[in-house]
C-alpha positions in Angstrom: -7.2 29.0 -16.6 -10.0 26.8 -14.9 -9.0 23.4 -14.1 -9.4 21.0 -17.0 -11.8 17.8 -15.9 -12.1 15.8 -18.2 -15.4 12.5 -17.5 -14.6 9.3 -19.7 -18.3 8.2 -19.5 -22.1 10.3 -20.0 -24.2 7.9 -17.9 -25.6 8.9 -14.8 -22.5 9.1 -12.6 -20.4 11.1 -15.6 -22.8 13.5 -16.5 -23.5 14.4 -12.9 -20.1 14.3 -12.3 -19.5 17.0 -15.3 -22.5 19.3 -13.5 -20.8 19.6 -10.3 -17.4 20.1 -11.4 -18.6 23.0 -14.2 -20.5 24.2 -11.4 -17.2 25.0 -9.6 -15.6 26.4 -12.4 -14.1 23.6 -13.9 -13.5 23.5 -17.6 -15.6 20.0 -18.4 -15.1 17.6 -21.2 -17.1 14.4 -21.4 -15.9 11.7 -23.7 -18.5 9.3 -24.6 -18.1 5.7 -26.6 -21.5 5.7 -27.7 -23.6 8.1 -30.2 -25.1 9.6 -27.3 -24.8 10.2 -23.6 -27.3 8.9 -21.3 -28.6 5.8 -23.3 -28.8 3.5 -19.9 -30.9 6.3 -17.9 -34.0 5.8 -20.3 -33.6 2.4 -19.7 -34.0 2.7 -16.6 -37.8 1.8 -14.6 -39.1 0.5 -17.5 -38.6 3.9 -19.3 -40.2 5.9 -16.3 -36.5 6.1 -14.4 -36.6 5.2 -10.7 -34.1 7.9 -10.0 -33.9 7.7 -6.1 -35.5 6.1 -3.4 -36.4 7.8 0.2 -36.1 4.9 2.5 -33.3 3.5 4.6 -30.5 2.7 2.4 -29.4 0.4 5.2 -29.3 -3.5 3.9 -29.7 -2.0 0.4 -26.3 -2.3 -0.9 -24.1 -5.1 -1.6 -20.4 -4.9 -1.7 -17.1 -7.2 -1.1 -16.8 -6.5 2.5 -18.2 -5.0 5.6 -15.6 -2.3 5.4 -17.0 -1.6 1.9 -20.5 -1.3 2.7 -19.8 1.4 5.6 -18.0 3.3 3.1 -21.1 3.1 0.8 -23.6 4.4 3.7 -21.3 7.4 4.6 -21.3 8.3 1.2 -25.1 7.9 0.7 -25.1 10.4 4.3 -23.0 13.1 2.6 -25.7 12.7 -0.5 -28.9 11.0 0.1 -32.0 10.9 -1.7 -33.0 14.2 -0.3 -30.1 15.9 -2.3 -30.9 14.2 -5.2 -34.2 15.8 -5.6 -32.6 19.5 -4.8 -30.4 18.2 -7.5 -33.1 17.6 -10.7 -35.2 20.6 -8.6 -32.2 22.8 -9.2 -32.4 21.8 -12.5 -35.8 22.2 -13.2 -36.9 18.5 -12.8 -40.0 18.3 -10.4 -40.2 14.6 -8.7 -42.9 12.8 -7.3 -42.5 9.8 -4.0 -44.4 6.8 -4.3 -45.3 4.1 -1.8 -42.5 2.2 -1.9 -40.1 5.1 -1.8 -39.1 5.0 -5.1 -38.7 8.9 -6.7 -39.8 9.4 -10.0 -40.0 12.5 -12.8 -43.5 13.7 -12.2 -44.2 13.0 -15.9 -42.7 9.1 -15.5 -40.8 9.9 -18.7 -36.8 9.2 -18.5 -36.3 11.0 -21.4 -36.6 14.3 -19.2 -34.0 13.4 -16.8 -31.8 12.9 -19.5 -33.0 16.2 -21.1 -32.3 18.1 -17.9 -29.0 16.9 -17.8 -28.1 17.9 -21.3 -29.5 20.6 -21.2 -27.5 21.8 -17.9 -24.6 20.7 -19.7 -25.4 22.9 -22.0 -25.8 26.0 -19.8 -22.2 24.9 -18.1 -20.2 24.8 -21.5 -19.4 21.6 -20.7 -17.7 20.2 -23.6 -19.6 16.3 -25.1 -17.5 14.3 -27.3 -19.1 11.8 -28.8 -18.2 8.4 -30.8 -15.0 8.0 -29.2 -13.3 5.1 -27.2 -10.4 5.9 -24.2 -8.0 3.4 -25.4 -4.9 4.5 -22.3 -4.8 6.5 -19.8 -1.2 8.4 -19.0 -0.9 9.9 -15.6 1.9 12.3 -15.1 3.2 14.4 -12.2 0.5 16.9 -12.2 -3.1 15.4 -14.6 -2.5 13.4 -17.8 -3.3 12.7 -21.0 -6.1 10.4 -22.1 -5.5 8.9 -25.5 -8.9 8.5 -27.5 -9.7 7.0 -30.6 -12.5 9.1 -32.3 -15.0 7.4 -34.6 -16.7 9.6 -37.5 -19.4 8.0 -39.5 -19.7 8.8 -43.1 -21.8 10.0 -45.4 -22.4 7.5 -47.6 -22.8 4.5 -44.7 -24.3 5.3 -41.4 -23.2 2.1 -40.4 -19.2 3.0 -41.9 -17.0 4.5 -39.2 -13.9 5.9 -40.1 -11.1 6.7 -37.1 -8.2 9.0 -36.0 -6.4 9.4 -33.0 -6.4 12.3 -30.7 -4.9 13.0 -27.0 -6.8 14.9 -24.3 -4.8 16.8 -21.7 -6.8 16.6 -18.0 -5.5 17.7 -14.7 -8.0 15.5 -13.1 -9.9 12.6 -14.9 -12.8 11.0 -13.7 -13.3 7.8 -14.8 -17.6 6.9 -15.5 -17.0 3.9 -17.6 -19.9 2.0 -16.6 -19.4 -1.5 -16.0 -20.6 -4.7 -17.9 -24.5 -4.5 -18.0 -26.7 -3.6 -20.6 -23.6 -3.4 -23.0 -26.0 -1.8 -25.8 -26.1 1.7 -23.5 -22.6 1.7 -23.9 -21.4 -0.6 -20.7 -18.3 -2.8 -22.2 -16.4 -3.2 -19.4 -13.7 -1.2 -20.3 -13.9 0.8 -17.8 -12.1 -2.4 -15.6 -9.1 -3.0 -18.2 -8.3 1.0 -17.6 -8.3 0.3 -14.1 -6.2 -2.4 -14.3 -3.3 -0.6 -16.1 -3.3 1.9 -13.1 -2.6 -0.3 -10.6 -6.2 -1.3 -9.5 -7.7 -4.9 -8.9 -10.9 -5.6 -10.1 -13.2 -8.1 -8.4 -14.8 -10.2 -11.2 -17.6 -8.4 -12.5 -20.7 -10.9 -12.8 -24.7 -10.2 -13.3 -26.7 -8.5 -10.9 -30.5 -7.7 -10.9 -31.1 -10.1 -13.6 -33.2 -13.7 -14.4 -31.5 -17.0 -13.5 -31.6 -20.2 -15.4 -32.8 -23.3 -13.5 -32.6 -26.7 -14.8 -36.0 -28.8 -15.3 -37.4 -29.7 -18.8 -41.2 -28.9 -17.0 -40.3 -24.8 -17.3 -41.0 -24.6 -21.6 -44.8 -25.5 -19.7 -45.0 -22.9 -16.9 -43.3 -20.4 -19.6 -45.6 -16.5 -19.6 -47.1 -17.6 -15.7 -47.1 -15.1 -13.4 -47.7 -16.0 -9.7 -47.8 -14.1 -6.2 -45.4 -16.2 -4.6 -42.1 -16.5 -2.0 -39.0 -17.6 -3.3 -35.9 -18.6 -1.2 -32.6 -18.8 -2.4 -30.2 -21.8 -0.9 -27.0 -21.5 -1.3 -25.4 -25.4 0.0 -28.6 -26.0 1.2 -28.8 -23.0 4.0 -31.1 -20.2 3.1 -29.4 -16.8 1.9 -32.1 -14.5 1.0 -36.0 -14.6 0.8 -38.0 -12.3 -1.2 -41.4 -12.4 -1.8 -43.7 -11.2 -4.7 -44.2 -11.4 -8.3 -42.9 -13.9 -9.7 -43.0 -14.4 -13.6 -41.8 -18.1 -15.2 -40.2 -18.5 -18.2 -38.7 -21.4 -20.1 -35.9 -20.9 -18.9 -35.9 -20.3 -15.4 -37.5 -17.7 -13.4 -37.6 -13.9 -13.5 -39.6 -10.8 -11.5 -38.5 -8.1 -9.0 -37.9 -10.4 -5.9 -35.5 -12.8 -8.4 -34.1 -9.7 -9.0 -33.0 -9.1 -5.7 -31.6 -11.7 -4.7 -30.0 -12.8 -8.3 -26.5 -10.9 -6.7 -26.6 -14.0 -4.3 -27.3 -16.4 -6.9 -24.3 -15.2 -9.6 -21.5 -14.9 -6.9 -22.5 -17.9 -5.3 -22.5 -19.5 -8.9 -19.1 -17.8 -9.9 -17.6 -19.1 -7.1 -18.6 -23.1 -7.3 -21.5 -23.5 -4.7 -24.4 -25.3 -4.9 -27.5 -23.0 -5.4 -30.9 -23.9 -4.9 -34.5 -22.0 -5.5 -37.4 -22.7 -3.4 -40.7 -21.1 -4.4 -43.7 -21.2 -2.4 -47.0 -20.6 -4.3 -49.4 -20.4 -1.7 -47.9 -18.6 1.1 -51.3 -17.1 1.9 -52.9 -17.2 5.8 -56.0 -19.1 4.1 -55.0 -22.1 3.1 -52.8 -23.0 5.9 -55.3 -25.1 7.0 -55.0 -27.4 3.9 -52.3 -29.0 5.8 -54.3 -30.9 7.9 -56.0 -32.3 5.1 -57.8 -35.4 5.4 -59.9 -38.0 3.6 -62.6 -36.0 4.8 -61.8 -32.7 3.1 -60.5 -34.6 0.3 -64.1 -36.8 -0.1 -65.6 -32.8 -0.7 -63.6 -32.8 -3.9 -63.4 -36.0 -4.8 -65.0 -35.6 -7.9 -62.7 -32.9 -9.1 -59.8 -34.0 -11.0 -56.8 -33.4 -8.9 -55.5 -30.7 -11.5 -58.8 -28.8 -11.1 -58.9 -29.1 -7.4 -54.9 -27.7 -7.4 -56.0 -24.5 -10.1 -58.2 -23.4 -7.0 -54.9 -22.3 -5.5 -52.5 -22.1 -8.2 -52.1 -21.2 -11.6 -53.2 -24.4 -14.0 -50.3 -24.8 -15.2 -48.6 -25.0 -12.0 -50.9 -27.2 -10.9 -50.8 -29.5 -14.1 -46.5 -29.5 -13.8 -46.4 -30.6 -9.6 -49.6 -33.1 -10.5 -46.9 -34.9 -13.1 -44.1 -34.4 -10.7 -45.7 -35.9 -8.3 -46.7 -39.0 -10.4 -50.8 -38.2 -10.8 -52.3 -39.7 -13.3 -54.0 -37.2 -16.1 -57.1 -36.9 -15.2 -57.6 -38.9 -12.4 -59.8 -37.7 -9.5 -59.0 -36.7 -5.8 -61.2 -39.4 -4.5 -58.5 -42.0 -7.2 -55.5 -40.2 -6.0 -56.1 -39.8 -2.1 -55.3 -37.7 0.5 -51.4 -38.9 0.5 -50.5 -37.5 -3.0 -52.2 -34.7 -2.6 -50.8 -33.6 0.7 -47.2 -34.3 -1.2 -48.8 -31.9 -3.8 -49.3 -29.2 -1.5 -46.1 -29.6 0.2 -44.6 -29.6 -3.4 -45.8 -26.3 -4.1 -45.2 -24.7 -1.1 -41.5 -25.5 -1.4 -41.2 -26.0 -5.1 -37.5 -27.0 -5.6 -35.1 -25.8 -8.7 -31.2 -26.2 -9.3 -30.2 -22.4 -10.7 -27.6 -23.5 -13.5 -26.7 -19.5 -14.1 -28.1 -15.8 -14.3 -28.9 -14.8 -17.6 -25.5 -13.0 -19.5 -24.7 -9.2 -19.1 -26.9 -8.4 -22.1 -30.0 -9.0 -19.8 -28.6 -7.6 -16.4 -29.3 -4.2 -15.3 -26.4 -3.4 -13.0 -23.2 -5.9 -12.4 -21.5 -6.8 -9.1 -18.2 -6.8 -8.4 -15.5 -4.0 -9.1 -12.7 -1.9 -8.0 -12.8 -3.0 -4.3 -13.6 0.8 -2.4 -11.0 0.8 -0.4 -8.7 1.6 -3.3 -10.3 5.0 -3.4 -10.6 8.0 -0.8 -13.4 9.5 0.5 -13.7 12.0 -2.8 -13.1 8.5 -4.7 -10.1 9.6 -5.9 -7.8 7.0 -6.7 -5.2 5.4 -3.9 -3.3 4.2 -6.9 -3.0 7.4 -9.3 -3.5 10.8 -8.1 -5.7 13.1 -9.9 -8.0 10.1 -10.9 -11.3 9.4 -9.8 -13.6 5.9 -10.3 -17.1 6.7 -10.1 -20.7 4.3 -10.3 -20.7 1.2 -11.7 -17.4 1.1 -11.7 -17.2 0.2 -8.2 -17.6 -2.4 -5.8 -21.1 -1.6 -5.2 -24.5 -2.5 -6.0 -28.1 -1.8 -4.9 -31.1 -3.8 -5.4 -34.1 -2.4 -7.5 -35.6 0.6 -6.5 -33.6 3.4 -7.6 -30.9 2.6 -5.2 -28.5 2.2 -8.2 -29.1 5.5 -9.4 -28.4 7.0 -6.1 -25.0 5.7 -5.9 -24.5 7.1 -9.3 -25.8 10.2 -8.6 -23.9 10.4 -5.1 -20.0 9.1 -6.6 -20.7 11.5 -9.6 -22.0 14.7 -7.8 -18.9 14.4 -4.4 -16.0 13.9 -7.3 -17.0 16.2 -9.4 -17.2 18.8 -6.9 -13.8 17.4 -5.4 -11.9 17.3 -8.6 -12.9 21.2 -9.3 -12.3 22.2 -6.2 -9.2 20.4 -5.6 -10.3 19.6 -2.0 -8.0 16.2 -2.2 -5.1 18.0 -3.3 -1.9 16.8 -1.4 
């Protein structure tokens, strides 16, 4: 009889997981908590799914630890980017490199990777249980049982679920919970509590590639402005991170792919009690350099303008109308009335445009989460140092990318080496 895997998760890392054990001969069962596997992959890249990216995965990754991060680039050696697209090739998914490195489906559509997938599950006789929630987890000498509560809905209420209670036998488990993000794909956090009762420790869980909230009554006026821009993150006042791009302002606080990046930074730094500070510049352009050595001259060339007008030829108005009040500037009044002094503090102002960040936006908004089970409490096969016979896969982990389909990569890599391990027994001891 094959060996019976059995994947308590259908996102990325527990459906590739299930491929690469059935692969090996493994008899596969997935056992899924929402209506569906695969719900967070067409989330992902606005709904065209970043699925790898080709550059240097080196400074990439965050983790607990420098220990922890070397463990996360010799698994991204043993499968890298490369092997990801011989994976979806293998599969009949044809990908596409853009600039940036990020891999995409040819067709930009996620709904075909998770169609692949499926539909290799298919071809494997892998086994997809949906509707049903892991509630315990009993490891014996040799496998385990998993206990799951399945959910059926009836016919008379789609929204009425009735329950029963069922045990699954396994002689290896792999556990793809997910972890707290984007809790409508099916990411409770669960996956933690299970980890728990087997001996793991769990490093709080917090936000990650998500918006933070700033304090400053002026935002509800810069809210919908999008601006090129550099934004620095302080963290008790010495910088941590600098990224620099879009950057998109809300009435809350600010958003965009470089908050993004460094919004890990911001929500451990938060968690744990420190002072953090944003500081955006809005003109970090070559050209207007120069405007620091402005003088009443080059102010007298302008000084008809209103000073608002004369800041919207660099900035968006509404930037420019929120740093003239900040400053003190009169509505309305003129360069030639304000003088060279305010508006040199003007320009400074918006070249290192000061926030407090209060907090990143909940889980409901984040699209991956820091924190974990630390990785040293799993092998190189990331089977469990705690419980033999058990794996902990993706976002389950101690690990997280920033954008760019670097967090797919690690879900692809955990899923695709402990599949392949827990079929083919290669950690058996």
């Amino acid at each position: 009889m094959a060996d019976r895997v059995v994947v308590a998760g259908g996102g990325a890392s527990g459906l590739a997981a299930a491929i690469f054990a059935a692969e090996r001969g493994a008899s596969v069962t997935i056992l899924e908590h929402k209506d569906r596997v695969g719900k967070k992959i067409l989330m992902t890249g606005n709904g065209r799914c970043n699925l790898t990216n080709m550059s240097d995965v080196r400074g990439k990754y965050y983790s607990s630890d420098t220990d922890s991060l070397n463990r996360i680039y010799d698994t991204l050696v043993r499968f890298d980017a490369a092997k990801t697209r011989d994976f979806f090739r293998r599969l009949g998914l044809y990908t596409k490199e853009k600039r940036d490195g990020g891999v995409y489906p040819v067709s930009e559509q996620a709904s075909i990777v998770l169609d692949v997938l499926r539909s290799a599950c298919d071809r494997l006789g892998v086994r997809i249980r949906t509707d049903c929630e892991v509630t315990a987890v009993r490891p014996e000498r040799n496998g385990g049982t998993v206990c799951v509560t399945q959910y059926v809905r009836t016919d008379q209420d789609p929204h009425e679920r009735k329950s029963s209670q069922t045990v699954v036998k396994y002689d290896r488990l792999i556990l793809a919970m997910g972890g707290k993000a984007a809790p409508v794909s099916g990411s409770d956090g669960s996956g933690y509590a299970l980890a728990k009762k087997l001996g793991h420790s769990v490093i709080e869980p917090l936000p990650a590639l998500v918006q933070l909230r700033c304090s400053g009554a002026f935002f509800k006026a810069l809210s919908g402005v999008r601006a090129q821009g550099e934004i620095r993150l302080l963290i008790d006042g010495a910088e941590a991170a600098c990224e620099e791009g879009e950057l998109q302002l809300t009435d809350y606080g600010v958003s965009g792919i470089p908050v993004f990046q460094l919004s890990r930074l911001a929500s451990r730094a938060i968690h744990d009690k420190r002072q953090c500070e944003a500081g955006i510049n809005f003109i970090p352009y070559d050209s207007i350099s120069d405007l620091e050595k402005m003088d009443d001259g080059i102010c007298g060339a302008f000084s008809h303008k209103t000073a608002e007008e004369f800041l919207a030829g660099m900035v968006h108005k509404k930037i420019a109308a929120v740093v003239c009040k900040q400053i003190g500037i009169t509505p309305g009044a003129t360069v030639g009335q304000t003088g060279a002094g305010k508006i040199q503090k003007c320009l400074k102002m918006l070249s290192d445009f000061r926030v407090r960040i209060t907090a990143p936006n909940p889980f409901e908004h984040a699209q991956v989460c820091c924190g974990g089970v630390p990785l040293g409490e799993v092998d190189e096969n990331f089977m469990s140092r705690r419980c033999r016979d058990i794996y902990l896969v993706g976002e389950l982990l101690d690990c997280d990318g920033i954008c760019g389909g670097y967090n797919l990569q690690w879900a692809w890599a955990t899923g695709a080496i402990a599949g392949t391990a827990a079929a083919l027994r290669e950690d058996k001891r």
